[in-house]
Backbone as XML, in Angstrom:
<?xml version="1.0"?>
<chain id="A" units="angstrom">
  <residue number="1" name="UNK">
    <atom name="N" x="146.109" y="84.138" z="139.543"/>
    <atom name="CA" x="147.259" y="84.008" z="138.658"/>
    <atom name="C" x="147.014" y="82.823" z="137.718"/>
  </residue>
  <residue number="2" name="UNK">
    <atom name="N" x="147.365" y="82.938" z="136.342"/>
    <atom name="CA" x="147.363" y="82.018" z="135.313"/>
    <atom name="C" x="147.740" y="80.654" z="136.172"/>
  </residue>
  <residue number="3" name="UNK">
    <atom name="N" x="147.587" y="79.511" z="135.528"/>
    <atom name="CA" x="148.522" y="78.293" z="136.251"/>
    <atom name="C" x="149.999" y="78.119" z="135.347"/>
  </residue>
  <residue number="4" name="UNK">
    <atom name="N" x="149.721" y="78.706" z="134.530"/>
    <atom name="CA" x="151.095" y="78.319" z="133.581"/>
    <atom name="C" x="152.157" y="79.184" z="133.778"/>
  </residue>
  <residue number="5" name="UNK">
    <atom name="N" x="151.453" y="80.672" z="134.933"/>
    <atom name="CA" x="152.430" y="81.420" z="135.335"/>
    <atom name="C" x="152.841" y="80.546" z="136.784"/>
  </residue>
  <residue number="6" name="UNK">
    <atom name="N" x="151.695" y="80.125" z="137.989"/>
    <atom name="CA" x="152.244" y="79.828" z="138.948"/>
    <atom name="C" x="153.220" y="78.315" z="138.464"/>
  </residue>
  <residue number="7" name="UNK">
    <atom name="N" x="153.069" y="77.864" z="137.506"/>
    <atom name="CA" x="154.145" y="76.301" z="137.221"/>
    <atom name="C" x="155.437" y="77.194" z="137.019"/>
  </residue>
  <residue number="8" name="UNK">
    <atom name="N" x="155.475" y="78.490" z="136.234"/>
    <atom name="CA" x="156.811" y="79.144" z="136.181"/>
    <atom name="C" x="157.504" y="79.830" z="137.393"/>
  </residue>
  <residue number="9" name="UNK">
    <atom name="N" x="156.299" y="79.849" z="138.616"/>
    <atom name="CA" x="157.223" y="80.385" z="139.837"/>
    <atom name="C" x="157.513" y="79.288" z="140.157"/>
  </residue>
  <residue number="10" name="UNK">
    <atom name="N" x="157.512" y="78.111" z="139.973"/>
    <atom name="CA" x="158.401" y="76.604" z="141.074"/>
    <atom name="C" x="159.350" y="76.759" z="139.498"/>
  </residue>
  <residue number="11" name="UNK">
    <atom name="N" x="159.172" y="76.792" z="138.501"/>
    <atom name="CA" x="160.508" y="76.544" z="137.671"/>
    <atom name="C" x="161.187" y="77.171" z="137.796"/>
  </residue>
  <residue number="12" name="UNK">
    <atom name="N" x="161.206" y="78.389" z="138.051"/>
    <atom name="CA" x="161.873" y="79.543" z="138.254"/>
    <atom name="C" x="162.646" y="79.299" z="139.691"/>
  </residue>
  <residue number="13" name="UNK">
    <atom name="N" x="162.622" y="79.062" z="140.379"/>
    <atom name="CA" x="163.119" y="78.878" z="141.792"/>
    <atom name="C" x="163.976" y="77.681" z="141.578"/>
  </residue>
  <residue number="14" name="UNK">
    <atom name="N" x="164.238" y="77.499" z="140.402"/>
    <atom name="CA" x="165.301" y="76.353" z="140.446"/>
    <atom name="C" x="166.561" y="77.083" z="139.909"/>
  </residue>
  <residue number="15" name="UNK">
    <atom name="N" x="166.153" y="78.079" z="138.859"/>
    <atom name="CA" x="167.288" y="78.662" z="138.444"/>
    <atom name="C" x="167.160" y="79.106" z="137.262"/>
  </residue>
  <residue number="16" name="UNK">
    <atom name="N" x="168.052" y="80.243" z="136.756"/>
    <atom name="CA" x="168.577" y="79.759" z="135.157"/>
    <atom name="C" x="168.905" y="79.438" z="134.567"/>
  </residue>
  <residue number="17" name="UNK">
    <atom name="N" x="170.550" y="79.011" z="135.090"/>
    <atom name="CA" x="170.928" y="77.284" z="134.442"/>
    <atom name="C" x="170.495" y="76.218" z="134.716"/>
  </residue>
  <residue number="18" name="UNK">
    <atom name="N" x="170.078" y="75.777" z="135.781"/>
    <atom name="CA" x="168.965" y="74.345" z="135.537"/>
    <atom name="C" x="168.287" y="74.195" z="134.681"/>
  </residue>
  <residue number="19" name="UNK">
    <atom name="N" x="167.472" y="75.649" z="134.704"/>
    <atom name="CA" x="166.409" y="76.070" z="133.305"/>
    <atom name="C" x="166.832" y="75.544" z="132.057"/>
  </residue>
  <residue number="20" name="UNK">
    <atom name="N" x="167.688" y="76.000" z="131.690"/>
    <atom name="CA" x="168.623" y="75.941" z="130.751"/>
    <atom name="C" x="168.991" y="75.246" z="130.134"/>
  </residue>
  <residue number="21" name="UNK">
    <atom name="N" x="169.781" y="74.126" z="131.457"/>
    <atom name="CA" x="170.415" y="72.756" z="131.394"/>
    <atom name="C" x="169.171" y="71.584" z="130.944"/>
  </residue>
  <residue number="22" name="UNK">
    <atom name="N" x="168.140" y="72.425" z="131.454"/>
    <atom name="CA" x="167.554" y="70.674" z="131.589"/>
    <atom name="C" x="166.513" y="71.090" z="130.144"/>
  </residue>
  <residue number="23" name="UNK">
    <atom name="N" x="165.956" y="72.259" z="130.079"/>
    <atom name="CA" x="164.773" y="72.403" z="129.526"/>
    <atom name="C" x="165.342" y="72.754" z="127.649"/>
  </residue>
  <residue number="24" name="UNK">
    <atom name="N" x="166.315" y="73.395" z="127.757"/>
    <atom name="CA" x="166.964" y="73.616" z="126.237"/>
    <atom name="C" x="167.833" y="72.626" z="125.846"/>
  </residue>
  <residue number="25" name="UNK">
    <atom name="N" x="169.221" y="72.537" z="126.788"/>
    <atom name="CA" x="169.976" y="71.419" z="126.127"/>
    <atom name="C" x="169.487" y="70.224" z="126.079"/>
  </residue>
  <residue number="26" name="UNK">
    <atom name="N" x="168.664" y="69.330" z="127.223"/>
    <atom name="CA" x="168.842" y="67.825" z="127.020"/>
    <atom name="C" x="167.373" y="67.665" z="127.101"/>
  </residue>
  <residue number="27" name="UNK">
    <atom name="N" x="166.346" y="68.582" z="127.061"/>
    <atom name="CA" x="164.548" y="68.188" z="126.671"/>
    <atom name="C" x="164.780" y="68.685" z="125.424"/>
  </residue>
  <residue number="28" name="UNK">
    <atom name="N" x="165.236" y="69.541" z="124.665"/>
    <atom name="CA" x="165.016" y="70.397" z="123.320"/>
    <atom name="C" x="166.140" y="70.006" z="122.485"/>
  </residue>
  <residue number="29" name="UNK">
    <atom name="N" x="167.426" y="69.754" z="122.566"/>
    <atom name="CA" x="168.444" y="70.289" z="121.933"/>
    <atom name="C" x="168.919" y="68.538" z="121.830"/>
  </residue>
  <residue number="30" name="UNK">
    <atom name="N" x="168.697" y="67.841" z="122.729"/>
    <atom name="CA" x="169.472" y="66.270" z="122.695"/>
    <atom name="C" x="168.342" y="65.694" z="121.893"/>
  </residue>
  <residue number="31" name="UNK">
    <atom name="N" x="166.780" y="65.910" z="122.390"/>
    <atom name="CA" x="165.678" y="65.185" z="121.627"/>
    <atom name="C" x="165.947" y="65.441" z="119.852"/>
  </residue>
  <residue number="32" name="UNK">
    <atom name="N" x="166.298" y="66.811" z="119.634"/>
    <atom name="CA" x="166.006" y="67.203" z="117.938"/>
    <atom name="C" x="166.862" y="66.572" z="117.654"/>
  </residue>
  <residue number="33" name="UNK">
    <atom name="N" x="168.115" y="66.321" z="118.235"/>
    <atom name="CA" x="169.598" y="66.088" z="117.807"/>
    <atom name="C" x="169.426" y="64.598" z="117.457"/>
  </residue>
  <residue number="34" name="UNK">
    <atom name="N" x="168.912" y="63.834" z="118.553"/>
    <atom name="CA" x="168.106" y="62.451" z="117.916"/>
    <atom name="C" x="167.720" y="62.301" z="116.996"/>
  </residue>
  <residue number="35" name="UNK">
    <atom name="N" x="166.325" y="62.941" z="116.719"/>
    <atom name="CA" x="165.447" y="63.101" z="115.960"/>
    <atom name="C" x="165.865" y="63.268" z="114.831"/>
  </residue>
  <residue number="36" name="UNK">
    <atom name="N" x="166.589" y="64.509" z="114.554"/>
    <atom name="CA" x="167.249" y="64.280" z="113.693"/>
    <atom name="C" x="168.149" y="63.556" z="112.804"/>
  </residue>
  <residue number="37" name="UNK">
    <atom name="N" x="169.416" y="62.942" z="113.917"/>
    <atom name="CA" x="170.098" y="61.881" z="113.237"/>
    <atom name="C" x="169.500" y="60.744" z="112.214"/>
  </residue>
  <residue number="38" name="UNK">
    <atom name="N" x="168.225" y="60.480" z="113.310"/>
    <atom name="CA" x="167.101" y="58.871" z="113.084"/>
    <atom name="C" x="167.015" y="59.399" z="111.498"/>
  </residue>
  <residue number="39" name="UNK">
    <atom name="N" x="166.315" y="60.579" z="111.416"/>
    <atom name="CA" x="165.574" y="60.792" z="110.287"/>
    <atom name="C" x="166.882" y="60.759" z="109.046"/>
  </residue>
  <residue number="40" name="UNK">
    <atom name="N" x="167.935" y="61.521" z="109.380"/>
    <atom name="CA" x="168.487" y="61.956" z="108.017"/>
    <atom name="C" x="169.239" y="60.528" z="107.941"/>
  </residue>
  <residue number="41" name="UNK">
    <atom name="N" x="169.438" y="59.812" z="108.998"/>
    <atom name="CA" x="170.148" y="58.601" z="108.675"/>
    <atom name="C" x="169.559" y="57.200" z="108.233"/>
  </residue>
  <residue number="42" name="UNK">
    <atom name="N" x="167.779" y="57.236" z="108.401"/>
    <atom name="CA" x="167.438" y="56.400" z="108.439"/>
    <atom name="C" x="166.181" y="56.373" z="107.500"/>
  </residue>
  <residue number="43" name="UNK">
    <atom name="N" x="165.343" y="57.376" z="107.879"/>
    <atom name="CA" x="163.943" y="58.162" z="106.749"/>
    <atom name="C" x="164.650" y="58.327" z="105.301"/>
  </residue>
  <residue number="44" name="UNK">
    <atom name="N" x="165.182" y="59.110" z="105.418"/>
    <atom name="CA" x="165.286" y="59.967" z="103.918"/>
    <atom name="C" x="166.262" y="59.396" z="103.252"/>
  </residue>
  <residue number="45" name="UNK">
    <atom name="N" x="166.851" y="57.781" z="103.338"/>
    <atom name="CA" x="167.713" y="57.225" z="102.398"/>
    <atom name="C" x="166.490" y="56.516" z="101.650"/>
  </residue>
  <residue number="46" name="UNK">
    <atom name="N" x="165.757" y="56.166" z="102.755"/>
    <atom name="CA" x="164.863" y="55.277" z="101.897"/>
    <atom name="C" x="163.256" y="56.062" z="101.496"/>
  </residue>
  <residue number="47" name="UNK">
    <atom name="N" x="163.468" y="56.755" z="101.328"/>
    <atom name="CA" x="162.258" y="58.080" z="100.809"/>
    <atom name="C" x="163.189" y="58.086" z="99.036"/>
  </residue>
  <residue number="48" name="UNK">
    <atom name="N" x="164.073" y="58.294" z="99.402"/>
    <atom name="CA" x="165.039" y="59.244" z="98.381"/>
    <atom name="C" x="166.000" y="58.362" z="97.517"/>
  </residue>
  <residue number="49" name="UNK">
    <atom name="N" x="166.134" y="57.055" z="97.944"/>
    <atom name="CA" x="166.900" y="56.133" z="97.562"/>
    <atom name="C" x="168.164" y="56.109" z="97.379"/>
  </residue>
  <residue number="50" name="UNK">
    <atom name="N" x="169.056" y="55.117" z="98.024"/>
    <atom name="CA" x="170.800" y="55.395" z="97.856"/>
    <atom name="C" x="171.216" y="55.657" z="99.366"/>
  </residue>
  <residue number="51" name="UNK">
    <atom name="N" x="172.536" y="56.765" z="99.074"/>
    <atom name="CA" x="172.444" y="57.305" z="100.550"/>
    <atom name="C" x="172.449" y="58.830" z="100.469"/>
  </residue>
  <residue number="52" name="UNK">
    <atom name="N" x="171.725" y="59.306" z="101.257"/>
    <atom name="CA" x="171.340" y="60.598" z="101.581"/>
    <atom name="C" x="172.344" y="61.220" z="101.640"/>
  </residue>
  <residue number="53" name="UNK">
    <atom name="N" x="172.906" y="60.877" z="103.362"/>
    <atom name="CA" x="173.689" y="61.623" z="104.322"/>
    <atom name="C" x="174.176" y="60.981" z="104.989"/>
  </residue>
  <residue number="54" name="UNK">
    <atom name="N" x="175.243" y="61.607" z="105.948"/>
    <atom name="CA" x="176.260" y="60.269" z="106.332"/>
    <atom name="C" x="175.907" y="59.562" z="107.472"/>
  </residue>
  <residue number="55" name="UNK">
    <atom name="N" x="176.642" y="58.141" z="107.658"/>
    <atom name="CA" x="175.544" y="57.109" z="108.723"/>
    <atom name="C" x="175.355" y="57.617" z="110.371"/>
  </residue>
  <residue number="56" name="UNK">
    <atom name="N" x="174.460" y="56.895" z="110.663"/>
    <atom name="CA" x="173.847" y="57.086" z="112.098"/>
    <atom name="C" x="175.485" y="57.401" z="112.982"/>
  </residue>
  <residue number="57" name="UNK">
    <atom name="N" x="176.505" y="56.912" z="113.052"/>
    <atom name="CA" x="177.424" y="56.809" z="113.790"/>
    <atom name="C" x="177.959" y="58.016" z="113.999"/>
  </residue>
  <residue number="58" name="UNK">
    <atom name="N" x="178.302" y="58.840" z="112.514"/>
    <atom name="CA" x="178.641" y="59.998" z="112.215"/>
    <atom name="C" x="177.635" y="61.454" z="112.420"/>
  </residue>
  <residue number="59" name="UNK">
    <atom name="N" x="176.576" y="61.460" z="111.898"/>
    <atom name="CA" x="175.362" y="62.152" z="112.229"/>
    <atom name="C" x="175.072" y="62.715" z="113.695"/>
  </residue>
  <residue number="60" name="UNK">
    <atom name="N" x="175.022" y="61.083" z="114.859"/>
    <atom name="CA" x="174.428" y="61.576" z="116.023"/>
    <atom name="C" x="175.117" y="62.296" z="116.792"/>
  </residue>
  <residue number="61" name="UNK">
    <atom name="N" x="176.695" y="62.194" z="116.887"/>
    <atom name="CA" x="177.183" y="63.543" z="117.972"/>
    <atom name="C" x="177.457" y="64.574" z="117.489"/>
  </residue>
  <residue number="62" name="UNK">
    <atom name="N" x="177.669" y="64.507" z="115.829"/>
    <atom name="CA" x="177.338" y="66.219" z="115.383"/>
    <atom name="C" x="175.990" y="66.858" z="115.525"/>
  </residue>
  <residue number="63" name="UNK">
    <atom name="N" x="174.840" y="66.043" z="115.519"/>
    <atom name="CA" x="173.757" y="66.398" z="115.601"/>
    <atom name="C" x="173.492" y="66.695" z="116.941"/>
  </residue>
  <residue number="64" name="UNK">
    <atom name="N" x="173.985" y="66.013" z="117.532"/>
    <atom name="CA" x="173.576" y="66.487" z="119.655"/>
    <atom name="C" x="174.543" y="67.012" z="119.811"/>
  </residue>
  <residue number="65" name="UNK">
    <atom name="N" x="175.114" y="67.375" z="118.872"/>
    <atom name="CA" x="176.451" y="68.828" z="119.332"/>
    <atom name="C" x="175.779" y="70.476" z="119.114"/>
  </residue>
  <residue number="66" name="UNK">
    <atom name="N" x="175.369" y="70.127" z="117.939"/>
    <atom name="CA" x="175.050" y="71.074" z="117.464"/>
    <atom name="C" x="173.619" y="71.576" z="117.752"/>
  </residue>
  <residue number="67" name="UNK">
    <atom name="N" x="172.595" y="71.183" z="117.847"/>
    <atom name="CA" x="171.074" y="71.015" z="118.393"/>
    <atom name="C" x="171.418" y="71.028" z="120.206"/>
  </residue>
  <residue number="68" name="UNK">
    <atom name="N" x="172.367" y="70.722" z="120.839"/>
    <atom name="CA" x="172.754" y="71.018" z="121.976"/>
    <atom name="C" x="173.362" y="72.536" z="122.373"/>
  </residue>
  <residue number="69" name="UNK">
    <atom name="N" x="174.416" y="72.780" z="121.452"/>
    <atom name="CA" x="174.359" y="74.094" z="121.596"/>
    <atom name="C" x="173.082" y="75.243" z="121.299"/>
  </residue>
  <residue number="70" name="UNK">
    <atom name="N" x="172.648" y="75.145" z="120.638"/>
    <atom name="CA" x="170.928" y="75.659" z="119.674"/>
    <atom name="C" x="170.263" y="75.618" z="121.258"/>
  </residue>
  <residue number="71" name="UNK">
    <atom name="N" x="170.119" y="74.319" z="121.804"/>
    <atom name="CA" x="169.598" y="74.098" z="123.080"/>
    <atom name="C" x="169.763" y="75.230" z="123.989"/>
  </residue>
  <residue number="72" name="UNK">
    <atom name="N" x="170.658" y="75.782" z="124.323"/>
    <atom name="CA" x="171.312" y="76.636" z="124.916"/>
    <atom name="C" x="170.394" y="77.842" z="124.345"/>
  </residue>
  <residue number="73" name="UNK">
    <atom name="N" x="170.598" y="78.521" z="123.427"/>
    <atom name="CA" x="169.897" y="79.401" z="123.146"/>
    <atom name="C" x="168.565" y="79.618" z="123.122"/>
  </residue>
  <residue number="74" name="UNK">
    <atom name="N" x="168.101" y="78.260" z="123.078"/>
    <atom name="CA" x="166.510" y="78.142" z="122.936"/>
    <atom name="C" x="166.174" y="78.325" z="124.328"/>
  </residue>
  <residue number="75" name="UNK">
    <atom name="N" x="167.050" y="77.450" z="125.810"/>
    <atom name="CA" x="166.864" y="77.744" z="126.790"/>
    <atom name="C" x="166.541" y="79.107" z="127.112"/>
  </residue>
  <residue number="76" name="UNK">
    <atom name="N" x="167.821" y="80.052" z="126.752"/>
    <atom name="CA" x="168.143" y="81.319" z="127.339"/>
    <atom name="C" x="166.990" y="82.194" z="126.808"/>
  </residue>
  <residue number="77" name="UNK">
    <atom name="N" x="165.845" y="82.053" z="125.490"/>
    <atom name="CA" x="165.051" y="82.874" z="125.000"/>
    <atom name="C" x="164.039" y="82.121" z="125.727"/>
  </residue>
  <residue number="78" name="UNK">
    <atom name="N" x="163.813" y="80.930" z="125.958"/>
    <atom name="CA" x="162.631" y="80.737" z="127.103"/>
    <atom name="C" x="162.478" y="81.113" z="127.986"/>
  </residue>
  <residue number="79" name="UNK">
    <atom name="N" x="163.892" y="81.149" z="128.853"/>
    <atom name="CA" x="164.001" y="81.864" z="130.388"/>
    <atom name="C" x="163.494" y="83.469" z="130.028"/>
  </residue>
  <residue number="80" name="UNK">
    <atom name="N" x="163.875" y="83.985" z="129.124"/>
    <atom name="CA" x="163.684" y="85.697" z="128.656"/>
    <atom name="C" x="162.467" y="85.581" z="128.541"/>
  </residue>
  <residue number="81" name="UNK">
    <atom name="N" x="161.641" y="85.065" z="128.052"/>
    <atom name="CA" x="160.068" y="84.916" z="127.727"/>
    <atom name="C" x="159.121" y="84.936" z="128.857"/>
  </residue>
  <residue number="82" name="UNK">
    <atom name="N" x="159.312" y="83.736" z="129.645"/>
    <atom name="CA" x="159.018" y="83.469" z="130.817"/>
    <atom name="C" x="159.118" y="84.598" z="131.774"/>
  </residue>
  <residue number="83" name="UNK">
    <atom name="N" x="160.602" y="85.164" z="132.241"/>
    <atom name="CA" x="160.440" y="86.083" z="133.170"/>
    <atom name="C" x="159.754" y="86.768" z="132.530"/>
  </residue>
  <residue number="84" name="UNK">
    <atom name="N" x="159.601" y="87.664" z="131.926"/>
    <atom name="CA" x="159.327" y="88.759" z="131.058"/>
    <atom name="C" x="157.237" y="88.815" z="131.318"/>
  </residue>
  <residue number="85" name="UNK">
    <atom name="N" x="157.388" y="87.648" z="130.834"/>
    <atom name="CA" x="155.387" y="87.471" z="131.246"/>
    <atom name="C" x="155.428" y="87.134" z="132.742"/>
  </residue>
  <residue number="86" name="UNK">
    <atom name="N" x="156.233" y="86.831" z="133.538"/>
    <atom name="CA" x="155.717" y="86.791" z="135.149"/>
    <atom name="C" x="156.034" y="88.042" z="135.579"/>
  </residue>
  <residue number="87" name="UNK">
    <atom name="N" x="157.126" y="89.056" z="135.413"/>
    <atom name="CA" x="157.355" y="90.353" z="136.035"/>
    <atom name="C" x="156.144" y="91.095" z="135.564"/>
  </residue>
  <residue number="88" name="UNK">
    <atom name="N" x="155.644" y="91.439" z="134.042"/>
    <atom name="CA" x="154.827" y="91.491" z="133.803"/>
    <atom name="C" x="153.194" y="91.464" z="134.481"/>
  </residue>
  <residue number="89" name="UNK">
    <atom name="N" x="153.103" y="90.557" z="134.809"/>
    <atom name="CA" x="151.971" y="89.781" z="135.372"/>
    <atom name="C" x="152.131" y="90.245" z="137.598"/>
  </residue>
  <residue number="90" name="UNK">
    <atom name="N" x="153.231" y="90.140" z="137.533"/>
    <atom name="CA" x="153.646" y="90.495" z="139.157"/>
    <atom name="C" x="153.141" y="91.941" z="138.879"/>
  </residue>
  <residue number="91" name="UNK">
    <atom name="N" x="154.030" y="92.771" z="138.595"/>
    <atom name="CA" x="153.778" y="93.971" z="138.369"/>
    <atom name="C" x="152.195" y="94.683" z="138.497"/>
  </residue>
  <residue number="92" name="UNK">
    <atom name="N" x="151.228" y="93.766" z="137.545"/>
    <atom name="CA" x="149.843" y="94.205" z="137.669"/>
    <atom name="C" x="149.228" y="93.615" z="138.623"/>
  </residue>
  <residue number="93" name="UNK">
    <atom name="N" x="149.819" y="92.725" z="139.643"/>
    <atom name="CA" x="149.039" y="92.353" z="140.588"/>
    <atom name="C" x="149.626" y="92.864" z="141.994"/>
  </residue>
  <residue number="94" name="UNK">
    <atom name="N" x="148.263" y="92.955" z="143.018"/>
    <atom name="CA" x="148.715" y="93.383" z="144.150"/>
    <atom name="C" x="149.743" y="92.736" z="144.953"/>
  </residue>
  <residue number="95" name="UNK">
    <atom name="N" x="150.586" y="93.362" z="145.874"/>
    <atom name="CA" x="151.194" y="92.473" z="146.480"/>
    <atom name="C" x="150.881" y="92.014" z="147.844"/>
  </residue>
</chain>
């Protein structure tokens, strides 16, 4: 078996919302939401000169609101991906 399939049978045995929780909303969805804020609040005033967009204060919980929900979805199409290539992969192998 691949190793990147057997790392998905211990992830998988945690769940789909753990999956979810940990791997879309707050590894994927809180990081961009950061990432984002930093940049539009902090990069691109001074790329662009003046003010861009509105300050860090305002930015970061719409941004980890919104990139948090996104999170969610990004989770739920990873979990779909994932099973999808291990049933896959089960399927052609003996049991």
């Amino acid at each position: 078996m691949p190793k990147d399939l057997l790392k998905w049978g211990k992830i998988r045995e945690q769940g789909w919302l753990k999956f979810v929780l940990l791997y879309g909303v707050l590894l994927w969805g809180m990081l961009s939401g950061l990432l984002y804020a930093l940049i539009t609040s902090f990069v691109l005033p001074k790329i662009f000169g003046g003010s861009f967009g509105a300050s860090f204060s305002i930015m970061l919980p719409v941004s980890l609101g919104l990139f948090g929900i996104g999170g969610v979805f990004w989770g739920m199409a990873l979990w779909a991906i994932n099973q999808a290539r291990w049933k896959k992969y089960s399927a052609k192998s003996p049991a």
